[in-house]
FIKOLZA-1660 file (N, C-alpha, C; in steps of 0.1 Angstrom, whole numbers, plus 5000, padded with zeros to 4 digits):
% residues 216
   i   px   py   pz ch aa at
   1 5008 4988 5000  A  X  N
   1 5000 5000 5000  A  X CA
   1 5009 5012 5000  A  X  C
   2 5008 5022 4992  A  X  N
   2 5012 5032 4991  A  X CA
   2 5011 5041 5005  A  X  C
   3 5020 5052 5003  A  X  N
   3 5019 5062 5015  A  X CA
   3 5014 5078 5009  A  X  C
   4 5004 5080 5010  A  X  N
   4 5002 5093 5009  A  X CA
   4 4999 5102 5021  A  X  C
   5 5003 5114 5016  A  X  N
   5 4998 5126 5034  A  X CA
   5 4993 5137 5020  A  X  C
   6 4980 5145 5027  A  X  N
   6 4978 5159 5022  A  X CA
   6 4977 5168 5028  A  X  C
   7 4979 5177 5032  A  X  N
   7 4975 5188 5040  A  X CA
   7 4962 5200 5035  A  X  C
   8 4956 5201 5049  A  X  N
   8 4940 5206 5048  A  X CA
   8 4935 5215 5055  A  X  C
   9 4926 5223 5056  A  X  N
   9 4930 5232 5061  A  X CA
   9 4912 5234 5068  A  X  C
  10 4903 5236 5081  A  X  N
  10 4890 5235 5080  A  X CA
  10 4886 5248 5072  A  X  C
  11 4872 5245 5063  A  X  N
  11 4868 5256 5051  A  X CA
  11 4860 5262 5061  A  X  C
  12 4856 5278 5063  A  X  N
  12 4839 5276 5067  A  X CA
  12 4836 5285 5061  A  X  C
  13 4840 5294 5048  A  X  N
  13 4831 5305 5040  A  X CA
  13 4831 5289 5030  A  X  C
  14 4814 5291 5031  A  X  N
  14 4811 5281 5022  A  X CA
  14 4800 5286 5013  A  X  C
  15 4797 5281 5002  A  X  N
  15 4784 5287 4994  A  X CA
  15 4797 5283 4980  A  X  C
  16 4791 5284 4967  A  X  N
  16 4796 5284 4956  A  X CA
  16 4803 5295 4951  A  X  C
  17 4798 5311 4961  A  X  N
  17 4813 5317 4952  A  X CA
  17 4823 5319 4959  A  X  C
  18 4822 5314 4972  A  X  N
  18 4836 5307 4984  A  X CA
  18 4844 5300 4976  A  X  C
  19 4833 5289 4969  A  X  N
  19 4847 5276 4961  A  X CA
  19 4852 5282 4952  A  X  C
  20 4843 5294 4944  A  X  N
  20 4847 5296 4929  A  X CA
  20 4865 5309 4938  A  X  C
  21 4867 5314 4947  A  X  N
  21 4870 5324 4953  A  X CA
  21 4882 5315 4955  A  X  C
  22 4880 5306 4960  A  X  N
  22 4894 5296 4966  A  X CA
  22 4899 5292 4953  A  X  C
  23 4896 5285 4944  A  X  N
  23 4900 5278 4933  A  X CA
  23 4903 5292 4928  A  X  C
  24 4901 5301 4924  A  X  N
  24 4907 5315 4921  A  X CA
  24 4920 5321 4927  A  X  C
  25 4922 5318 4938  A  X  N
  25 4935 5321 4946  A  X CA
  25 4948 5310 4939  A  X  C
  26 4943 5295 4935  A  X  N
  26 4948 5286 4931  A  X CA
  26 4963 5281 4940  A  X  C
  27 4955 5283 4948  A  X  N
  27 4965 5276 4959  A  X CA
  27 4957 5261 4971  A  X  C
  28 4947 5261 4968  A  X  N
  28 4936 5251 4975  A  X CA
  28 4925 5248 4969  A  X  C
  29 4923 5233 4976  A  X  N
  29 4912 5227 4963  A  X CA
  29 4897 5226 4970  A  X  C
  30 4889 5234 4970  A  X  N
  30 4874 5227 4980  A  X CA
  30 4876 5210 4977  A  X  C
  31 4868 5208 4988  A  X  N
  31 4869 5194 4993  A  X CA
  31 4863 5191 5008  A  X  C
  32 4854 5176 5009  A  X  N
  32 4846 5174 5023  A  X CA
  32 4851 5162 5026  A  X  C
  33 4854 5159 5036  A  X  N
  33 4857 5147 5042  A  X CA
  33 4841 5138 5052  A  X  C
  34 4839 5130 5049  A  X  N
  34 4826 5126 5061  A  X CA
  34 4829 5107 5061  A  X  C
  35 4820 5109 5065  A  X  N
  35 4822 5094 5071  A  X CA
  35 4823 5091 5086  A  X  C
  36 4822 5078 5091  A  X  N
  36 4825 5072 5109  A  X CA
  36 4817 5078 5114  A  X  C
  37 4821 5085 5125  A  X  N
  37 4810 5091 5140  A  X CA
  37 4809 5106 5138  A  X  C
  38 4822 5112 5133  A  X  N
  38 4824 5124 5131  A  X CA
  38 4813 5129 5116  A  X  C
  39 4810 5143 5122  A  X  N
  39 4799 5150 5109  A  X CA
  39 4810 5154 5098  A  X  C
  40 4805 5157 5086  A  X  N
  40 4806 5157 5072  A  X CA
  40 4815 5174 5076  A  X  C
  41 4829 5175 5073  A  X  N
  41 4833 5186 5075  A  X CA
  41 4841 5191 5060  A  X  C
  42 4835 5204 5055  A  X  N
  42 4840 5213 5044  A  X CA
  42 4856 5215 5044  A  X  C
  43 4867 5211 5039  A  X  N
  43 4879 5215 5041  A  X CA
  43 4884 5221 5028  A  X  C
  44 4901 5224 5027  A  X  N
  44 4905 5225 5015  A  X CA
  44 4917 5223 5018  A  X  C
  45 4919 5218 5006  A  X  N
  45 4932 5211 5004  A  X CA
  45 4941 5215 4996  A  X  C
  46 4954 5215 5005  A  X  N
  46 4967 5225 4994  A  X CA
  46 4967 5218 4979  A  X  C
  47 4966 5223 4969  A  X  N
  47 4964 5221 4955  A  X CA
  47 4977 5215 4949  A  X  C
  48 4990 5222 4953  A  X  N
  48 5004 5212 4945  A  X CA
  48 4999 5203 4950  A  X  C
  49 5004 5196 4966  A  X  N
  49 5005 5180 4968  A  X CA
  49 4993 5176 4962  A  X  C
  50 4984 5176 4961  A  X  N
  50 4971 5167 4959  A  X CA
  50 4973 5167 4944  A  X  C
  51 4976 5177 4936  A  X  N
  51 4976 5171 4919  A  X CA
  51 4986 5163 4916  A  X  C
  52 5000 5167 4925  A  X  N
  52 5009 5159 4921  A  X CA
  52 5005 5141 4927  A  X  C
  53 4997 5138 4934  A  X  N
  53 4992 5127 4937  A  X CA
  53 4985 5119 4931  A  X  C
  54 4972 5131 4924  A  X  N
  54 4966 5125 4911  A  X CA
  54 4972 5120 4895  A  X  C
  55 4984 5124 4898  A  X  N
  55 4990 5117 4886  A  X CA
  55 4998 5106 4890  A  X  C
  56 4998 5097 4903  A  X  N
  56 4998 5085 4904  A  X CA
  56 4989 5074 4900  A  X  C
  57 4984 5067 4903  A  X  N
  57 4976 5055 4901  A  X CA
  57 4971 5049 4908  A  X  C
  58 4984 5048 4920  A  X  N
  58 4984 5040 4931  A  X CA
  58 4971 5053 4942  A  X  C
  59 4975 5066 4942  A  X  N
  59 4966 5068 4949  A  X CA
  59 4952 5072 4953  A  X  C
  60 4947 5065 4937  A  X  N
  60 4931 5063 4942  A  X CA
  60 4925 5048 4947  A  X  C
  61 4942 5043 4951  A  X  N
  61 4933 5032 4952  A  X CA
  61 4943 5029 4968  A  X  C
  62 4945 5036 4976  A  X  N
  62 4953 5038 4987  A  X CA
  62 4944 5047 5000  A  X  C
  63 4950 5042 5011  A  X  N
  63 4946 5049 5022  A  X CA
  63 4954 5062 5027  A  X  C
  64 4948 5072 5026  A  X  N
  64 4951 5084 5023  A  X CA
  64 4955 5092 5041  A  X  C
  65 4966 5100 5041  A  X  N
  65 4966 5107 5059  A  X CA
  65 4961 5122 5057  A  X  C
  66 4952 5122 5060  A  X  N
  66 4946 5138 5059  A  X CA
  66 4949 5146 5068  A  X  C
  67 4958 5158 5068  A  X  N
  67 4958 5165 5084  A  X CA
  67 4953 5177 5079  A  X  C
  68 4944 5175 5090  A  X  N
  68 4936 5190 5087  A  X CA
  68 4938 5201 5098  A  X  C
  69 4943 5209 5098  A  X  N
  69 4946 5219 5111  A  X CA
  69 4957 5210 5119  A  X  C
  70 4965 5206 5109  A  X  N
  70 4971 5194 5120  A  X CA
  70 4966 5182 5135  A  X  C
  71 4955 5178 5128  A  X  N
  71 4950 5169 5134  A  X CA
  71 4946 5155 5120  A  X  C
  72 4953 5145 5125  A  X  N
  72 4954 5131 5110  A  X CA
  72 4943 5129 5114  A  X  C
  73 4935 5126 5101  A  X  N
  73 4927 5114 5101  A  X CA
  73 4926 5106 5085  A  X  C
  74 4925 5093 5089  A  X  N
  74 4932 5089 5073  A  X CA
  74 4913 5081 5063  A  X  C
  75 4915 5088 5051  A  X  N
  75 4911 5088 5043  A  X CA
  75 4907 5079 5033  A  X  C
  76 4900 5077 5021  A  X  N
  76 4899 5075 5008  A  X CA
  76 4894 5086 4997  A  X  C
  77 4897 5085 4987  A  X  N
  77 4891 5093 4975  A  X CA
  77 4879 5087 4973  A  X  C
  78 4868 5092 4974  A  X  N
  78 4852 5087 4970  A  X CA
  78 4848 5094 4957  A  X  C
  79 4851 5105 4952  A  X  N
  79 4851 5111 4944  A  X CA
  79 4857 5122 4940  A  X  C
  80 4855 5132 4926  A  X  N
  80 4864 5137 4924  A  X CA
  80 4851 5146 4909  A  X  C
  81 4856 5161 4913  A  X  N
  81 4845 5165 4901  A  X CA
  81 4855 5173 4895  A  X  C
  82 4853 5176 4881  A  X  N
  82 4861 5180 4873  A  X CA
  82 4861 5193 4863  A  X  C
  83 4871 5203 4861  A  X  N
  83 4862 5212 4850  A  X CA
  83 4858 5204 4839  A  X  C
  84 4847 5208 4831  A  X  N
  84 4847 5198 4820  A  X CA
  84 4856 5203 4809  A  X  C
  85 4861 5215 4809  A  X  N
  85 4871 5213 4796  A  X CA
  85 4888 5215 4802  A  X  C
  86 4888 5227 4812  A  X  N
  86 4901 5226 4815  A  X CA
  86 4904 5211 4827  A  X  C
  87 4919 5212 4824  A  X  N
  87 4926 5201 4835  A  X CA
  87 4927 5206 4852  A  X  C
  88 4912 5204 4858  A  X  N
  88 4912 5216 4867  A  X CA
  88 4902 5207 4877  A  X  C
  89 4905 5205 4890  A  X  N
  89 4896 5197 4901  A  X CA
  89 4887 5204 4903  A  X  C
  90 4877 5209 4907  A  X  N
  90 4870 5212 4915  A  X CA
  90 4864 5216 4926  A  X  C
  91 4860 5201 4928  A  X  N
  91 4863 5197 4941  A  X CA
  91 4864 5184 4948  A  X  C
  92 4865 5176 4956  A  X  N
  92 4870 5166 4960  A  X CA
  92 4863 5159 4971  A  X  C
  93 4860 5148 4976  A  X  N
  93 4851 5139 4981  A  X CA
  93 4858 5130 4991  A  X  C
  94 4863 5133 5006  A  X  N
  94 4871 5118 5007  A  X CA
  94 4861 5113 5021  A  X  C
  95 4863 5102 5021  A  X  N
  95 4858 5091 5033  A  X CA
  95 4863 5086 5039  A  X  C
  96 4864 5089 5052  A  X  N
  96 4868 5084 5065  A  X CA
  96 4866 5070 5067  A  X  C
  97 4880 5066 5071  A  X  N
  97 4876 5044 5071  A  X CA
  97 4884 5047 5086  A  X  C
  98 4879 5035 5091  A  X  N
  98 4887 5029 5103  A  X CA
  98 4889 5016 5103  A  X  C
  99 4902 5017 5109  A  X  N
  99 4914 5005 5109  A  X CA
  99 4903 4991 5111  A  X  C
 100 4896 4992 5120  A  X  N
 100 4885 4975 5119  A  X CA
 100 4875 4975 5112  A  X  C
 101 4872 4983 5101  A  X  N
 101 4859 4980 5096  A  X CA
 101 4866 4976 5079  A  X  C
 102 4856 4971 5073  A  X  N
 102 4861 4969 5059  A  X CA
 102 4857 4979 5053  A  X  C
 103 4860 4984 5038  A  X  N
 103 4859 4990 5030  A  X CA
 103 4856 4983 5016  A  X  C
 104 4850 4995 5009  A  X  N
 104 4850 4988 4993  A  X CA
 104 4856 4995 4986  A  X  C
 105 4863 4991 4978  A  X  N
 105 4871 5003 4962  A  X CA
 105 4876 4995 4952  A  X  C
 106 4876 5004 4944  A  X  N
 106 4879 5001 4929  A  X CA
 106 4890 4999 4927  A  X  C
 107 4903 4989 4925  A  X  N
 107 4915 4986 4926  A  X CA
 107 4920 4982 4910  A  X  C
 108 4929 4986 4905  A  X  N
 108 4933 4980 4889  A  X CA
 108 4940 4972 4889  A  X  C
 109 4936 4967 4878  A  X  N
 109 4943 4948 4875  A  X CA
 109 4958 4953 4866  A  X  C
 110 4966 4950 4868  A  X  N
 110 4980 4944 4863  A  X CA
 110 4979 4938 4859  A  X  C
 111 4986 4931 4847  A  X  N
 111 4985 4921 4836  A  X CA
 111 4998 4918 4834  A  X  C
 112 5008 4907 4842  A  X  N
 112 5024 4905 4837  A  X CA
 112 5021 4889 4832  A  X  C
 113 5034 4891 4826  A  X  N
 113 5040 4876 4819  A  X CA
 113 5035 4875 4804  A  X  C
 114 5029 4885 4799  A  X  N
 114 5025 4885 4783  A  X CA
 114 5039 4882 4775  A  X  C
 115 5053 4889 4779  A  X  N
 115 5059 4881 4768  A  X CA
 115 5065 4862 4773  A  X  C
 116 5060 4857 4782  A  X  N
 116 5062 4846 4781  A  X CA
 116 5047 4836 4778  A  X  C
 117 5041 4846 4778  A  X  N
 117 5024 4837 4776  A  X CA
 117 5028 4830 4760  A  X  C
 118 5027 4812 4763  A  X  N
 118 5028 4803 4751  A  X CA
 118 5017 4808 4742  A  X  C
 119 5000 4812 4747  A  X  N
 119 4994 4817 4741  A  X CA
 119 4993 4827 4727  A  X  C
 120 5001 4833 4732  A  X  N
 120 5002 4849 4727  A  X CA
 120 5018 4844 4718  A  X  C
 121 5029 4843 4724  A  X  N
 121 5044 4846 4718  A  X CA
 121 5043 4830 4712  A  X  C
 122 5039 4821 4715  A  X  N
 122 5041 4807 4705  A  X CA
 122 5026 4801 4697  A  X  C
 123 5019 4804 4697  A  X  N
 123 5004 4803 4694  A  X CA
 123 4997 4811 4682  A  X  C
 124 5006 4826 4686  A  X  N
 124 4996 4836 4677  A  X CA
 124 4986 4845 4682  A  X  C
 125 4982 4844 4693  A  X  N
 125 4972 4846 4701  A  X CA
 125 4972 4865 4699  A  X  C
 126 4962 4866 4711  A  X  N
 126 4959 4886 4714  A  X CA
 126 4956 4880 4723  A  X  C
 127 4961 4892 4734  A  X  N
 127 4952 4888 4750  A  X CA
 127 4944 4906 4745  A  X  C
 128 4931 4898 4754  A  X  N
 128 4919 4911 4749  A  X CA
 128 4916 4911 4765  A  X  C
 129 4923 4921 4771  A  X  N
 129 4913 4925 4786  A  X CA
 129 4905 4930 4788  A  X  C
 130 4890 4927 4793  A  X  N
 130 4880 4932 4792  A  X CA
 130 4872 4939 4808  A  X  C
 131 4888 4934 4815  A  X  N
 131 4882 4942 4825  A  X CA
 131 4894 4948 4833  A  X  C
 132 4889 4965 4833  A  X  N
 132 4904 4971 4837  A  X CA
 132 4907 4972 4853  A  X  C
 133 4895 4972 4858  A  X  N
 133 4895 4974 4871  A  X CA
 133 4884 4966 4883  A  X  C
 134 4884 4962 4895  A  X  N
 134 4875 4954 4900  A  X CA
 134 4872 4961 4912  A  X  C
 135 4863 4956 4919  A  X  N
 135 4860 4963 4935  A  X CA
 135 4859 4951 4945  A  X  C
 136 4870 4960 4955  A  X  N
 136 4874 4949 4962  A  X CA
 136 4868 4952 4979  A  X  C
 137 4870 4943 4989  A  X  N
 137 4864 4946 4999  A  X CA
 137 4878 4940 5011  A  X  C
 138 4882 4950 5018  A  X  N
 138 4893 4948 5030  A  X CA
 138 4892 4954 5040  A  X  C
 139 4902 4956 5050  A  X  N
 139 4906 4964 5062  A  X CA
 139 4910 4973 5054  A  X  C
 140 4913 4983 5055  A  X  N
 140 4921 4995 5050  A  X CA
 140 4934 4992 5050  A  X  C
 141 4941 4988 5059  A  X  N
 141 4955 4982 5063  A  X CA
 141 4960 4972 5051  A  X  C
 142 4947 4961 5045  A  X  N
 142 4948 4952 5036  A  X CA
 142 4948 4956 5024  A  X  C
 143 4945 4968 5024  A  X  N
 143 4939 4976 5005  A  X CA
 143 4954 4979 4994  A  X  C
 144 4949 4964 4985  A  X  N
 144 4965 4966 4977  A  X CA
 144 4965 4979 4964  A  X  C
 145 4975 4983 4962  A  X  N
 145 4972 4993 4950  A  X CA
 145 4970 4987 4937  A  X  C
 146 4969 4977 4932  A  X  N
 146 4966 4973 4924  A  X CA
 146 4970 4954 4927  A  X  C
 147 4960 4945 4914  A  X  N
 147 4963 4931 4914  A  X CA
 147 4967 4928 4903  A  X  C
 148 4976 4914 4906  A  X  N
 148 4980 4912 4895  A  X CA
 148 4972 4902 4885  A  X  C
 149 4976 4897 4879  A  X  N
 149 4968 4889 4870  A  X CA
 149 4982 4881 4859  A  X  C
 150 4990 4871 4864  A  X  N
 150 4998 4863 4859  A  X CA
 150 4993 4859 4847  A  X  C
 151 4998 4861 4832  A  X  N
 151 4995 4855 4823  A  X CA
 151 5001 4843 4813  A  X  C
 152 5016 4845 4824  A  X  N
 152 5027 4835 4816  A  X CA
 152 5021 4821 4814  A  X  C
 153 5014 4811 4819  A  X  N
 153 5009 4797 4817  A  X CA
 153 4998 4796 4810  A  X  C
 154 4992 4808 4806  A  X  N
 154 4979 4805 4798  A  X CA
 154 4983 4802 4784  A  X  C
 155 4973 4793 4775  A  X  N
 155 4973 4792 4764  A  X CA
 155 4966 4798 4756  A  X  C
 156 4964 4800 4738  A  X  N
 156 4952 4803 4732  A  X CA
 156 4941 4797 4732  A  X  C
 157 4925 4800 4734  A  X  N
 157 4918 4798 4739  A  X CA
 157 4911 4804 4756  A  X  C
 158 4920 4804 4759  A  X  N
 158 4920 4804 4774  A  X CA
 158 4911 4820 4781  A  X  C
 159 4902 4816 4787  A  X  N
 159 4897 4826 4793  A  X CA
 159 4897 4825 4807  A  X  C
 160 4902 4840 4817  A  X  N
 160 4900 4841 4827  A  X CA
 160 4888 4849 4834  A  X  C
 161 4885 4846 4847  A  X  N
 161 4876 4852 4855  A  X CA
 161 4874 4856 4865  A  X  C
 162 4869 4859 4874  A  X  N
 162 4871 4869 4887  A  X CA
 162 4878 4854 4895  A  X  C
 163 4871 4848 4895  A  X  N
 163 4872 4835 4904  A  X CA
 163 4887 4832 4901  A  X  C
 164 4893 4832 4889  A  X  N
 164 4906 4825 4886  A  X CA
 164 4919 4838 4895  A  X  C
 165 4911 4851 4896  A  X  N
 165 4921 4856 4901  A  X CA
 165 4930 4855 4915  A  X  C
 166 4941 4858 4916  A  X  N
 166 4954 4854 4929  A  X CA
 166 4951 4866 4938  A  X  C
 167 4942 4863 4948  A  X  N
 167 4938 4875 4958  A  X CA
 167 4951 4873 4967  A  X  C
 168 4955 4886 4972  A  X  N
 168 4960 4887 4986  A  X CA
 168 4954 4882 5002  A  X  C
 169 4958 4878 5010  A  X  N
 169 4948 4877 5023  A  X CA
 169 4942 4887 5026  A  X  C
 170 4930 4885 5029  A  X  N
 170 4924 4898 5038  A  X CA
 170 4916 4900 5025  A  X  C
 171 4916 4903 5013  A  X  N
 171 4907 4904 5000  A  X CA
 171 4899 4895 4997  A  X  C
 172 4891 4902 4992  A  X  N
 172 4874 4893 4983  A  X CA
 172 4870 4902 4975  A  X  C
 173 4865 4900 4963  A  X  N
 173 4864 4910 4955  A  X CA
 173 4848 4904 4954  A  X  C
 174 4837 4922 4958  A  X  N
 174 4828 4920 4958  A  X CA
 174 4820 4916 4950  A  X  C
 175 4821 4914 4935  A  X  N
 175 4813 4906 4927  A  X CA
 175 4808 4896 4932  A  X  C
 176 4814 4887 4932  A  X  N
 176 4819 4870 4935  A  X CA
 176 4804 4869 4951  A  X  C
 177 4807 4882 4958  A  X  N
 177 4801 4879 4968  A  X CA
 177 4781 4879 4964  A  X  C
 178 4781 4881 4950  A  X  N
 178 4765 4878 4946  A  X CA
 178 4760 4865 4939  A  X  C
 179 4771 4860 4940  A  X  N
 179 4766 4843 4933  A  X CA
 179 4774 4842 4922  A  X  C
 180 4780 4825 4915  A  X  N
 180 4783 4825 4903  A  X CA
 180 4783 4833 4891  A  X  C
 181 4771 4836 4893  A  X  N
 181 4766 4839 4884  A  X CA
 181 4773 4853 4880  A  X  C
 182 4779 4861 4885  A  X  N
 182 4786 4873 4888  A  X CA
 182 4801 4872 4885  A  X  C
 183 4805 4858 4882  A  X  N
 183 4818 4856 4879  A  X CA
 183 4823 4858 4865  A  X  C
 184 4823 4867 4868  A  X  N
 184 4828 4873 4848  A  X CA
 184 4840 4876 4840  A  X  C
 185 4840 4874 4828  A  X  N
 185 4858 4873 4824  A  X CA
 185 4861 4883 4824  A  X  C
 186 4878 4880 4832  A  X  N
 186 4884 4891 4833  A  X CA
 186 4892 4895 4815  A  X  C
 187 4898 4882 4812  A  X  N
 187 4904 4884 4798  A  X CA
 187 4906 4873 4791  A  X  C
 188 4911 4869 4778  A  X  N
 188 4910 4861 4776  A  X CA
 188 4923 4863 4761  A  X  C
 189 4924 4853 4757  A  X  N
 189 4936 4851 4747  A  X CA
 189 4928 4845 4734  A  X  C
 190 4929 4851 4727  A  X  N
 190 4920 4843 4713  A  X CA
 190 4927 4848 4699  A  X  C
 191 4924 4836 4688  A  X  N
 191 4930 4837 4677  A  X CA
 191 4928 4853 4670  A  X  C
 192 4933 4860 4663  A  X  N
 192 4931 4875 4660  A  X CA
 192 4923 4868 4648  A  X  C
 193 4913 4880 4646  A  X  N
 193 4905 4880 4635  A  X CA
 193 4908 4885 4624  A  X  C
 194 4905 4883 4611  A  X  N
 194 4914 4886 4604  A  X CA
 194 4905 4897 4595  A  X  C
 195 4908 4913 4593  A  X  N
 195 4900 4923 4591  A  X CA
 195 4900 4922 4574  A  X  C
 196 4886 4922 4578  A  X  N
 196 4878 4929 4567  A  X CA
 196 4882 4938 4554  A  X  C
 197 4888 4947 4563  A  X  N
 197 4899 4955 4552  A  X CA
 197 4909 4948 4541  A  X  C
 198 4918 4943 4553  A  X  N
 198 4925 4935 4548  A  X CA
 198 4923 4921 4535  A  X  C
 199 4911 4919 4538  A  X  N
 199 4903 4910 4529  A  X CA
 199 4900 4913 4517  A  X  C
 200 4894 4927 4517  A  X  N
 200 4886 4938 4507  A  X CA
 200 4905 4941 4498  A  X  C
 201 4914 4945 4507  A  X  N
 201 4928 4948 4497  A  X CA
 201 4930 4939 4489  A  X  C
 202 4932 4923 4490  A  X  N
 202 4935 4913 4491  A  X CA
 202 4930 4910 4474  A  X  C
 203 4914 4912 4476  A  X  N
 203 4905 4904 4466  A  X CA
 203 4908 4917 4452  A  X  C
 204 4905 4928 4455  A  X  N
 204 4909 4938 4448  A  X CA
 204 4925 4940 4441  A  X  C
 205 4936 4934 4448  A  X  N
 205 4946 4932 4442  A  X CA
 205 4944 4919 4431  A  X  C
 206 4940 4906 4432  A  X  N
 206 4937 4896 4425  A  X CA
 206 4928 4901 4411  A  X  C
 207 4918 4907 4416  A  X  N
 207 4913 4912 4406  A  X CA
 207 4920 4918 4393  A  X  C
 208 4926 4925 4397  A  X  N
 208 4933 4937 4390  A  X CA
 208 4945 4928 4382  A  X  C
 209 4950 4918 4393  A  X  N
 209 4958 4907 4382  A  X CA
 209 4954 4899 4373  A  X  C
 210 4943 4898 4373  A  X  N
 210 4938 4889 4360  A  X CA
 210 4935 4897 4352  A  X  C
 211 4930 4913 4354  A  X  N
 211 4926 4922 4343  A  X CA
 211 4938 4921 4334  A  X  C
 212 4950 4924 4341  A  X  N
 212 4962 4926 4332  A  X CA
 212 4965 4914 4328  A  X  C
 213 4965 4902 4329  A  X  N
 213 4965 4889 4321  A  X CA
 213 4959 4885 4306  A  X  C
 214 4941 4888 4316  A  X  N
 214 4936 4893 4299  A  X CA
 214 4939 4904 4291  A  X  C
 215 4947 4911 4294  A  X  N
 215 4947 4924 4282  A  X CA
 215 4957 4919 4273  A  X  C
 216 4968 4907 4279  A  X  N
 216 4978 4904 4273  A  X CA
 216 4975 4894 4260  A  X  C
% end
């Protein structure tokens, strides 16, 4: 699990041209923290560390140390709103977890061993992943930044599924927890199809060869 810290600050001019007023200073990002026993409190958050954070990976899917007025309390990202055209936050959503209770989040799958998959490098194959990310259910302490998904033994043909995946201890990935029937492929290795295009060049070249045969 990654390590992240942000620093926060409590907000209390609140209303919409407070946020538009702070994001205008561009030095802090509005943002609420809620969750546990404690009420839903408006903060803001220093704007460098937090973007430079967002262009990790690992930390939306990590447990976050929030000090706000210099008092920790540690975190997750629940959400995140966006300008719609510029590269510009908004504002920010986080959730208070505690050390004994579980949590749910969205964690991304890793995909290694493609260049030794027989599948793929002796076969012919394509691995087609059809699923980039899953939601998982742990302690916060247990919450990995991402899973992997070993592909080196698989063959062509071969489909995987939630069920086939290599959980850590302390994980379950909530699908699974609604019945078989929820067990769905994560990826799968299959013969490549052979395009259309490619087909249409093919027949059109032949063509064109026999014209010039007969002219002869």
């Amino acid at each position: 699990m990654s390590d992240y810290t942000l620093n926060a600050s409590v907000r209390n001019d609140l209303g919409k041209g407070a946020s538009r007023r702070l994001r205008r200073a561009n030095e802090q990002v509005p943002a609420i923290v809620y969750g546990g026993e404690q009420a839903p409190q408006p903060i803001a958050v220093d704007k460098t560390s937090f973007y430079k954070a967002l262009e990790e990976e690992a930390f939306f899917s990590s447990v976050i140390t929030l000090q706000v007025d210099g008092k920790a309390q540690q975190v997750v990202v629940r959400d995140l709103q966006r300008h719609p055209y510029k590269p510009l936050v908004t504002h920010a959503d986080f959730l208070r977890v505690e050390a004994g209770h579980e949590i749910t989040m969205r964690v991304p799958l890793h995909v290694v061993g493609e260049e030794k998959c027989a599948g793929i490098k002796d076969q012919g194959g394509e691995l087609h992943q059809l699923v980039n990310e899953v939601e998982v259910s742990c302690l916060p302490k247990d919450l990995p930044d991402y899973l992997e998904v070993d592909i080196s033994a698989e063959e062509l043909g071969n489909t995987l599924h939630l069920s086939d995946l290599q959980l850590p201890a302390g994980i379950s990935l909530v699908e699974l927890s609604h019945g078989e029937d929820h067990d769905n492929a994560v990826l799968s290795i299959t013969k490549p199809k052979k395009r259309v295009a490619d087909e249409s060049e093919e027949g059109e070249a032949g063509e064109g060869g026999e014209g010039e045969e007969s002219g002869e």
